[in-house]
matplotlib code that plots the C-alpha trace (Angstrom):
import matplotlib.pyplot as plt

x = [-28.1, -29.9, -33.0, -31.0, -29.1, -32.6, -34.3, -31.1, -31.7, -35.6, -34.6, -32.3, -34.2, -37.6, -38.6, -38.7, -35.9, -35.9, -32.9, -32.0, -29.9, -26.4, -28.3, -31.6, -30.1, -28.3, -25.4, -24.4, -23.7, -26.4, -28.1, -30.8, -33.6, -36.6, -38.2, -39.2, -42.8, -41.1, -37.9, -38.4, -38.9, -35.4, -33.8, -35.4, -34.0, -30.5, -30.5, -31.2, -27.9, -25.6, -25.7, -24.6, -21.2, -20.0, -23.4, -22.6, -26.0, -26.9, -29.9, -30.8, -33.0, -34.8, -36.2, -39.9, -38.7, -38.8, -36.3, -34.9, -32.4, -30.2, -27.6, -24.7, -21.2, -18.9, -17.7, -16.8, -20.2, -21.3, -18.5, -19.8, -23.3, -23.1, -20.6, -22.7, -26.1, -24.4, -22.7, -18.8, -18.4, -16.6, -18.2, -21.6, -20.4, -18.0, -20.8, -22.1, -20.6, -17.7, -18.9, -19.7, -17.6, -19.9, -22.8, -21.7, -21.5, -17.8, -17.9, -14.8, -14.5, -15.2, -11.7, -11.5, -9.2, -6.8, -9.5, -12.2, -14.1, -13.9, -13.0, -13.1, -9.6, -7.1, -3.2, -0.8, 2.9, 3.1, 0.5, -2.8, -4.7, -8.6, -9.8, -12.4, -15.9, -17.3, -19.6, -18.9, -15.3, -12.2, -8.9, -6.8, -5.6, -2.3, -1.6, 2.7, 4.5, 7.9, 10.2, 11.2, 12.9, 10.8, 10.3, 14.1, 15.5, 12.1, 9.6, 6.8, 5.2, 4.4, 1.4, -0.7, -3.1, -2.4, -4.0, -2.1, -2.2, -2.3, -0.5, 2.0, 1.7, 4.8, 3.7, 4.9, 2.8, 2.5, 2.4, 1.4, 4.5, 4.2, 3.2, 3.0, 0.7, -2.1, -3.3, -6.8, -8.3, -11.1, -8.2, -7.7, -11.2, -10.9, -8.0, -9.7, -12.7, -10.6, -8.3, -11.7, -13.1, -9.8, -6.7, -3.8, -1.3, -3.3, -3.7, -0.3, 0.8, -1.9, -0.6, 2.7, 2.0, 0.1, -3.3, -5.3, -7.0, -4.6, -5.7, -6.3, -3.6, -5.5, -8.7, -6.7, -5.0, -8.4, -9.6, -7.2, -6.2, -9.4, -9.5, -5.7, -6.9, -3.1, -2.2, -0.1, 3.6, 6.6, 8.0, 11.1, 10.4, 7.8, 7.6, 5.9, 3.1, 3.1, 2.7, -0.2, -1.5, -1.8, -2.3, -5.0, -6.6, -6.6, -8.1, -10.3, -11.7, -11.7, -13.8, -16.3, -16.2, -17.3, -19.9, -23.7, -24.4, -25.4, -28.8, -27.5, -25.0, -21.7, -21.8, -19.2, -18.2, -20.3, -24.2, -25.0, -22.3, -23.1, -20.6, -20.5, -19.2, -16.7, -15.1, -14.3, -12.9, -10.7, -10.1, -9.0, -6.0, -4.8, -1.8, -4.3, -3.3, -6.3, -9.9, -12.8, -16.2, -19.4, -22.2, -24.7, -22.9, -19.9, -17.2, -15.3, -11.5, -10.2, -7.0, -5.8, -5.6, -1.7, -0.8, -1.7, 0.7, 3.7, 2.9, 3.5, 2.8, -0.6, -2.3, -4.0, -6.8, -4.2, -1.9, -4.9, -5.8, -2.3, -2.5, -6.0, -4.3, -0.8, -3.7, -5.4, -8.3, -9.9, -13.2, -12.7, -14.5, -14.0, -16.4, -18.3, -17.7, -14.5, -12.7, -10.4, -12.3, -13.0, -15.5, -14.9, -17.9, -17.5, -18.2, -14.6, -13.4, -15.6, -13.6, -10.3, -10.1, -11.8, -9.2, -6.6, -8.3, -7.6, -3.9, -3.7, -5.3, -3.3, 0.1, -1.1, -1.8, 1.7, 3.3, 1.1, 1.9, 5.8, 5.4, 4.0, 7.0, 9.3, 7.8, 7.3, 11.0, 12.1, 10.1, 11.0, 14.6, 14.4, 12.3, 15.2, 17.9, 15.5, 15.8, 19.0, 19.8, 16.9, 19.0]
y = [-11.2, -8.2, -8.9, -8.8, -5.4, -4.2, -5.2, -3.3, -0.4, -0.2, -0.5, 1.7, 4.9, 3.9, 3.5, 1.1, 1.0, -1.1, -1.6, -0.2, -2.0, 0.2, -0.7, 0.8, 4.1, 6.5, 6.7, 3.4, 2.5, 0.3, 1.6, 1.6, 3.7, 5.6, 8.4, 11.0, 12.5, 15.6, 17.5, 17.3, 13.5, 13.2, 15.7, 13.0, 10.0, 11.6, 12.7, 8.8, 8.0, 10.1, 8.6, 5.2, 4.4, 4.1, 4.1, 6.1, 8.3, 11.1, 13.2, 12.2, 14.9, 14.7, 17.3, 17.4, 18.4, 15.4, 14.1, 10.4, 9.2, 6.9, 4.7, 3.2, 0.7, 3.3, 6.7, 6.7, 5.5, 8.4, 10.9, 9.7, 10.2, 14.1, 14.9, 13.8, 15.3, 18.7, 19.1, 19.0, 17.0, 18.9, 16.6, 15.0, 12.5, 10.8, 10.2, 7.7, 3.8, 3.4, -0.2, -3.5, -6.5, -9.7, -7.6, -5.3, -1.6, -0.5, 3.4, 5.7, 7.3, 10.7, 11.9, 15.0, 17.3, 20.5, 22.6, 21.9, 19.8, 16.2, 14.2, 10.8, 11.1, 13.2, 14.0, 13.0, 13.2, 13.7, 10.3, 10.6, 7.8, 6.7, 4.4, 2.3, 1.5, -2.7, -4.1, -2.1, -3.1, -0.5, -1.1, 1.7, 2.0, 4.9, 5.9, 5.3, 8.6, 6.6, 8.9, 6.2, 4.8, 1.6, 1.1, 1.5, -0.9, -3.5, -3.1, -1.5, 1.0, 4.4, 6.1, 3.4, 2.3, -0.1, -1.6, -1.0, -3.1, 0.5, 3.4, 4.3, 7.9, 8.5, 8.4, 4.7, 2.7, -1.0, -2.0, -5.8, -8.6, -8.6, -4.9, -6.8, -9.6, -8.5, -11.5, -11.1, -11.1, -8.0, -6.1, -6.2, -5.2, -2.2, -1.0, -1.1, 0.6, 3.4, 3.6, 4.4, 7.2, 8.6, 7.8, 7.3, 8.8, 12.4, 11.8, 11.3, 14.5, 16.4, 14.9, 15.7, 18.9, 19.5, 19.8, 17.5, 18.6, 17.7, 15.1, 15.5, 12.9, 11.6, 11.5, 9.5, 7.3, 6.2, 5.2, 3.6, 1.4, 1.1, -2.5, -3.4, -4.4, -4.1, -0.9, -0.1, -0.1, 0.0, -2.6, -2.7, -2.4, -4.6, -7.4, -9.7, -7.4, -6.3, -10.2, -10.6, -7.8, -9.6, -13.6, -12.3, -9.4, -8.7, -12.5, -10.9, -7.8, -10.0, -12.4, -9.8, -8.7, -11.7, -12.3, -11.1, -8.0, -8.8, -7.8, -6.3, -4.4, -5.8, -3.3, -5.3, -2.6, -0.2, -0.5, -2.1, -4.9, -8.5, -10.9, -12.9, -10.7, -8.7, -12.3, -13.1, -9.9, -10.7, -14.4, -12.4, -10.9, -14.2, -15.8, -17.9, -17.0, -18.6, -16.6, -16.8, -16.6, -16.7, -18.9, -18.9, -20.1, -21.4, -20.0, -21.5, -21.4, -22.2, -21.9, -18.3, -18.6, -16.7, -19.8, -22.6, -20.9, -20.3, -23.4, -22.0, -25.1, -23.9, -24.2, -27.2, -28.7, -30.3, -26.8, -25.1, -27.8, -27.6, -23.9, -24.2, -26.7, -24.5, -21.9, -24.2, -24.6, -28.0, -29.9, -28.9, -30.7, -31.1, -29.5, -30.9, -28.4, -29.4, -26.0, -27.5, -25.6, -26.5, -25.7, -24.7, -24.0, -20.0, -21.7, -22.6, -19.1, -17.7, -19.5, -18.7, -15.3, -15.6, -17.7, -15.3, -12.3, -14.3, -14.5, -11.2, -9.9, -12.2, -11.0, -7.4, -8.0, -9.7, -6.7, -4.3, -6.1, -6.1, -3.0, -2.3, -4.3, -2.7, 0.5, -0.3, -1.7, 1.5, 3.2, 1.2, 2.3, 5.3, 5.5, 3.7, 6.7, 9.5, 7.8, 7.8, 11.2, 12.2, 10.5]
z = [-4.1, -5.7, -3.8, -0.3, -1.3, -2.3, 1.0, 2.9, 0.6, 1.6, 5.2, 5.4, 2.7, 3.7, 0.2, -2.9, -5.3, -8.5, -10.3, -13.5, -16.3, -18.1, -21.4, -20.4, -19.5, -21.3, -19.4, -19.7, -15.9, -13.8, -10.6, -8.2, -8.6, -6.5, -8.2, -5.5, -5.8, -5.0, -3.3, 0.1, -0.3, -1.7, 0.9, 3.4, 1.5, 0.8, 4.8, 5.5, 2.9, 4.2, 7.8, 6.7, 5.4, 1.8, 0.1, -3.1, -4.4, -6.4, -7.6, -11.0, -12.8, -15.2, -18.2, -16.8, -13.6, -11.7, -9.5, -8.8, -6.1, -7.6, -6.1, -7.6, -7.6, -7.0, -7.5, -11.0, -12.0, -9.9, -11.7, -15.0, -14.6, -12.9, -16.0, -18.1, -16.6, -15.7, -19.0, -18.6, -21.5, -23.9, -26.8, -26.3, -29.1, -26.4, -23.9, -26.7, -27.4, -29.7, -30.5, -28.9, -27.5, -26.7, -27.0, -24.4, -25.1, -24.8, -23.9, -22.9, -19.0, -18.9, -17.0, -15.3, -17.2, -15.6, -17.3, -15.3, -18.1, -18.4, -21.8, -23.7, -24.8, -22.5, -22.7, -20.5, -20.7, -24.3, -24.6, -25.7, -23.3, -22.9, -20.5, -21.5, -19.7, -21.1, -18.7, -15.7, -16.0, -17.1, -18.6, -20.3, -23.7, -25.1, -28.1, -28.1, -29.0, -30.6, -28.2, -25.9, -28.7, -28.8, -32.9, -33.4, -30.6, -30.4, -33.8, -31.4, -33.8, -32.6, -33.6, -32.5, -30.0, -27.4, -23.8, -20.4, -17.4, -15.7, -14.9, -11.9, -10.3, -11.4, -15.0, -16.0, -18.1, -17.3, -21.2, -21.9, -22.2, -25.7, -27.6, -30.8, -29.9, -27.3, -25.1, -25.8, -29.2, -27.3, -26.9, -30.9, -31.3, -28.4, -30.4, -33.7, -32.5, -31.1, -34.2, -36.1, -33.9, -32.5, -36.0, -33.7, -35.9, -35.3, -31.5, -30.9, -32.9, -31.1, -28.0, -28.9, -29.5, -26.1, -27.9, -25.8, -23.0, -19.8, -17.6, -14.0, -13.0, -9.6, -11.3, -14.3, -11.9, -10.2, -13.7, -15.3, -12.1, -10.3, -11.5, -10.3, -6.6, -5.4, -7.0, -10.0, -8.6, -11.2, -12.9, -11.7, -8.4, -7.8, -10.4, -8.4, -8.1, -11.9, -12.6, -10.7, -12.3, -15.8, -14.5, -12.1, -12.5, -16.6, -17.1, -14.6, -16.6, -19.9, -18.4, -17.5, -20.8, -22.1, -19.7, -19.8, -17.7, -14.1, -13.2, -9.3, -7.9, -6.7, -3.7, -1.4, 1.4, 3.4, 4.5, 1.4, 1.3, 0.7, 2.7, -0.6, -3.0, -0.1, 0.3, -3.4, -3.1, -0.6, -2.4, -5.2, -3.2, -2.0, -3.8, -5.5, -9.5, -10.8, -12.3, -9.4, -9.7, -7.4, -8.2, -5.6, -2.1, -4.8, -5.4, -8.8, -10.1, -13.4, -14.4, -15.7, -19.9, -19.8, -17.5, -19.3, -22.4, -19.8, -18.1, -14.6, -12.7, -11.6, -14.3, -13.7, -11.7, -9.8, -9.1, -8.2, -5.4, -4.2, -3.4, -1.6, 0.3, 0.8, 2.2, 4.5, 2.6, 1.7, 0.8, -3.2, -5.9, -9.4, -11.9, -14.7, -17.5, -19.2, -18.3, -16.0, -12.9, -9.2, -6.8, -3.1, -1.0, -0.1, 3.8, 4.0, 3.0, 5.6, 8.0, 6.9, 6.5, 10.4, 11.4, 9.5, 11.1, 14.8, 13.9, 12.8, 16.3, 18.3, 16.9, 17.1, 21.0, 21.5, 19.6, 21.9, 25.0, 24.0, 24.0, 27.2, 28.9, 27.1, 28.6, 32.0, 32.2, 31.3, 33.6, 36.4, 35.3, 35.3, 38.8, 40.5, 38.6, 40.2, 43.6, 43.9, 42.6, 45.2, 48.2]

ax = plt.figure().add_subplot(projection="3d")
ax.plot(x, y, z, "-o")
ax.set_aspect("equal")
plt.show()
């Protein structure tokens, strides 16, 4: 898949990229790479970007004078790297990793603050709160300020860090089910590694005390939630969305913790999009709760690890066939590596979101064309009223 979004890249820029791992740079984000001979060759290259659609670039310069044009996942990789280059960090010590989980290099996000500046650790409604960057994937973390009364009514200690599932726009925090026992043993280790560069109990006095820098809420909100595919709605209100939230899309960002880093881009929308990868995204929002990967024209489920403890019904083999078959979707086979997992060519998704897309169009037209009788019945009405008035 790199090699095809490569070839599209060449195509399109008229000149050779070559990719360039988050381990082998130091901002610790992947990209693709040309380094320009000089600036009216990436004026040229940069003109050639900005005519095709969602292709997310940036100059990269470097101390000898030389310029690159780099292009990368997504806008926050971007953010990160021009913070970093043109020197809004407050602290060049947060631009560095806070540890390692599987080998992976766990940074913080540089969020924009009301300042102007951008930090590792910002304030936010009397929180202190830090999103975390492992592998490409985010998940935030809070520091718990003890005034919603928590310790007292549950035994959640305040004045220490915890993981969110995201955060709503109205400031609500969607915590995990359980504060005192986190799903994931990496979430332990994220929460120790903070606890040793950033003491909770001073953070949330500081934030307390308003003496973090204030986050940029929208910039915050992109962060924290830009791995929740469906938003972060409240609780209350939408529960059903909250629990797919950690059944589908947490596993999600733990499994890509665990996992190697990718040697490509997942670039799934815009010039650069690979049909693969923009339909596992679109699997991913289905009301399949089961973990999905892509090996080559495969795409693989196995049973979400918080299911198999709640025993949900589909946590099985067998509960994941039955929803492929609820959606329409058959030809499944069992895999051979003891996890429980199935394979289902990515052919037959191809075809259903088509035939979804059909349906979709179909009841749109009806809609339309309702419409359109509706209207001309009126019309007709009134015509007939006008005539007789004009007797």
């Amino acid at each position: 898949m790199q090699q095809t979004q490569l070839k599209k890249l060449n195509r399109i820029s008229g000149a050779d990229f070559n990719f360039v791992p988050a381990d082998k740079n130091k901002f610790g984000v992947k990209y693709y790479e040309h380094k320009c001979a000089n600036d009216s060759e990436y004026h040229r290259i940069a003109g050639e970007l900005n005519q095709r659609p969602n292709v997310i670039y940036t100059c990269l310069e470097y101390p000898d004078g030389n310029v690159s044009v780099i292009v990368l996942q997504n806008q926050l990789d971007k953010n990160r790297i021009e913070n970093i280059m043109w020197g809004r960090v407050t602290d060049l010590t947060e631009t560095q990793p806070i540890g390692k989980v599987h080998g992976n290099n766990v940074y913080l996000e540089l969020i924009p603050t009301k300042s102007g500046k951008v930090s590792g650790i910002v304030g936010r409604g009397g929180r202190a709160i830090a999103v975390v960057i492992i592998n490409g994937h985010r998940l935030p973390f809070y520091v718990s300020s003890g005034l919603s009364g928590k310790e007292a009514e549950y035994g959640i200690a305040s004045g220490k860090w915890y993981p969110l599932q995201g955060i709503s726009d109205a400031g609500w925090l969607n915590k995990m089910p359980d504060m005192n026992k986190n799903p994931y043993p990496e979430l332990d280790l994220v929460c120790q590694m903070l606890e040793k560069k950033y003491p909770a109990a001073i953070f949330k006095q500081r934030a307390l005390n308003m003496e973090l820098p204030a986050a940029d809420i929208d910039a915050l909100l992109q962060s924290a939630n830009s791995e929740f595919a469906e938003g972060m709605p409240y609780n209350e209100r939408s529960p059903y969305q909250y629990y797919r939230n950690h059944i589908i899309y947490l596993p999600a960002i733990i499994d890509a913790w665990r996992a190697a880093p990718k040697d490509f881009l997942e670039i799934t929308s815009g010039a650069l999009r690979i049909h693969e990868l923009d339909t596992l995204g679109k699997i991913r929002k289905t009301d399949l709760m089961a973990n999905s990967t892509l090996e080559d024209k495969v795409v693989w489920f196995s049973p979400v690890p918080s299911q198999l403890a709640a025993r949900t019904g589909a946590e099985t083999t067998q509960g994941i066939q039955e929803q492929l078959k609820h959606l329409g979707i058959t030809g499944v086979f069992i895999s051979a590596d003891n996890n429980g997992g199935i394979g289902v060519p990515i052919e037959a998704f191809y075809d259903y979101f088509y035939t979804k897309q059909v349906q979709n169009l179909t009841t749109a037209t009806k809609k339309v064309h309702g419409l359109a009788q509706k209207k001309s019945f009126v019309q007709n009405a009134l015509d007939k009223v006008k005539d007789f008035f004009n007797r």
